[in-house]
N, C-alpha and C positions, 0 to 999 in steps of 0.2 A: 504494500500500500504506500500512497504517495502523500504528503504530508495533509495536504487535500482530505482527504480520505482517514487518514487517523484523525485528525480536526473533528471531523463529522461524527466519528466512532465516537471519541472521547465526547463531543458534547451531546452524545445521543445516552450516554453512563452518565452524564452530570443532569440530563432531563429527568429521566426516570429516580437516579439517586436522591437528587437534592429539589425537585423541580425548577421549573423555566426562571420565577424569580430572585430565588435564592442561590442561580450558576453564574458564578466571576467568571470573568475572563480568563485568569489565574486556574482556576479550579480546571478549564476544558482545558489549556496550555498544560497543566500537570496532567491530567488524565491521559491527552494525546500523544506526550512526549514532543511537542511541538512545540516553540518558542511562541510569545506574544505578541510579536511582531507578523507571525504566518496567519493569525487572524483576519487581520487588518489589509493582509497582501492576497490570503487567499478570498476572502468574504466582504472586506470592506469594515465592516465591524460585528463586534458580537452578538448584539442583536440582530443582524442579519443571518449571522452562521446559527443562533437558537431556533429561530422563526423558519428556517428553511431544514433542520433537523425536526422540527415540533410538526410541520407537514408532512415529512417524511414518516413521521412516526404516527401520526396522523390516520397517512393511508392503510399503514401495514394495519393498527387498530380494526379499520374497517375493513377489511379483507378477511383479518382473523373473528369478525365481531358476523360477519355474514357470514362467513363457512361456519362458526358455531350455529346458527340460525338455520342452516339450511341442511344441514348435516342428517343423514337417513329423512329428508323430506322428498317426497317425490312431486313429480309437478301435479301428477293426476290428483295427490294426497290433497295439495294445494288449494283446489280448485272443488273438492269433493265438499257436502256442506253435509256429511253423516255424522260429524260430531267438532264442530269448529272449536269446543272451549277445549277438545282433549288433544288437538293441532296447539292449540294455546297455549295449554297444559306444560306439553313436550317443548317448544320453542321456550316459553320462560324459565323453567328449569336447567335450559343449557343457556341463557343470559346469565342466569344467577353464577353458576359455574366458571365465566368467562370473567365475573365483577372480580375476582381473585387473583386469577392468572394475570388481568391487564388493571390489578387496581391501582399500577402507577400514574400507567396513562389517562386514569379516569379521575384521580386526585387531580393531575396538570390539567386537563380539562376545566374541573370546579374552583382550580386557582386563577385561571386564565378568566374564567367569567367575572371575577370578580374586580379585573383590570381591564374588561374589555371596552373601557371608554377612552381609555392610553394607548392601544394597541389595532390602530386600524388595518391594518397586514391580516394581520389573525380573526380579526372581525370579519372581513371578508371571505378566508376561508371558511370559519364556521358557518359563516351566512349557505356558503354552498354545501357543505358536509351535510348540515340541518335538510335541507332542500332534498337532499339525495336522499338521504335516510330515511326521510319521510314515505318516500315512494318507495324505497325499498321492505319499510316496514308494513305499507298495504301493500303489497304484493305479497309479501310470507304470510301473514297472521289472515289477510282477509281474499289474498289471489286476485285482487285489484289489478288491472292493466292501467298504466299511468296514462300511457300512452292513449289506451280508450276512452278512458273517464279519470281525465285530471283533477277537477274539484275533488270528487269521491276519494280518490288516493291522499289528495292535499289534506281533508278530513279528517279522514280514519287515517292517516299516516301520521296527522298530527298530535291526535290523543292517545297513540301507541307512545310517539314519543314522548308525549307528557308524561304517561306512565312510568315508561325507561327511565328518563330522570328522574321522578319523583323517588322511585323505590331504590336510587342505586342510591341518591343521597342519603336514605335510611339506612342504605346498609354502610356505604361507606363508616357513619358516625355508628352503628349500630349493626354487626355483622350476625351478631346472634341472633335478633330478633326480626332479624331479616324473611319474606313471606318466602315460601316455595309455588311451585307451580300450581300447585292442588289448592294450597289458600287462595292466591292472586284467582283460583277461579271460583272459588266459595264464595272471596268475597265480592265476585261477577255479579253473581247469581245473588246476590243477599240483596244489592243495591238496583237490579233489576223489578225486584217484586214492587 
């Protein structure tokens, strides 16, 4: 690897380790084993080389955060309407499963929101991640085509992801009491009646 590329390593271990606002410049330089000055020559500045690893990691998130989701789903499954909340069921329990594995990046995430009026780079991006996600989550839980019925997906895409964040932030501060799939659909069914 070329200094380039240890930079990027090193402050992709200073994201996860320390998050976004708590990584010196100092801190990616010692991780990378790259001087402070390769910063500045290879990225322009540190906020640049953070912000362009925080989308990098970003994507990998959502790649790993959909193949959780889709994983033993079939398209037919998808699209079948014999029992949607046990589709529900199955899909939120491998969310909750995945809140551990990537609870770095879902920490950075809740920190980044809470700066996202200093940070228009990243505001941007989320603006589209949000956007995508949405569609992607009416297509899994409800087999939505975006494509055929945009509003519908923008809807049900939206209070999925309401949900998503509602419950990752419980579990975040609260891992124990965190719902499983079988609650999240009890308590469906409870606020239904």
């Amino acid at each position: 690897m070329g200094n380039r590329e240890d930079l990027l390593a090193g402050a992709k271990r200073c994201l996860i380790e320390k998050g976004y606002s708590r990584t010196t410049a100092r801190d990616i330089a010692t991780a990378s084993g790259v001087s402070l000055a390769g910063i500045g020559y290879h990225f322009r500045s540190k906020d640049a080389l953070m912000n362009e690893v925080l989308f990098e990691v970003m994507r990998e998130w959502g790649d790993d955060l959909a193949a959780t989701l889709t994983a033993d789903v079939k398209p037919a499954d998808v699209k079948a309407n014999t029992e949607p909340l046990e589709r529900f069921e199955a899909a939120w329990d491998r969310v909750i499963e995945s809140f551990d594995r990537l609870r770095p990046l879902w920490v950075t995430q809740f920190e980044l929101l809470g700066q996202i009026d200093h940070l228009p780079d990243i505001r941007e991006q989320l603006v589209a991640g949000i956007q995508e996600g949405r569609q992607g989550l009416a297509e899994l839980f409800e087999g939505i085509d975006p494509a055929a019925e945009p509003e519908r997906a923008r809807l049900v895409g939206t209070f999925y992801q309401a949900m998503l964040t509602g419950f990752l932030s419980q579990w975040l501060i609260d891992p124990d009491s965190a719902l499983s799939g079988r609650e999240v659909v009890a308590a469906l069914r409870m606020v239904q009646r």
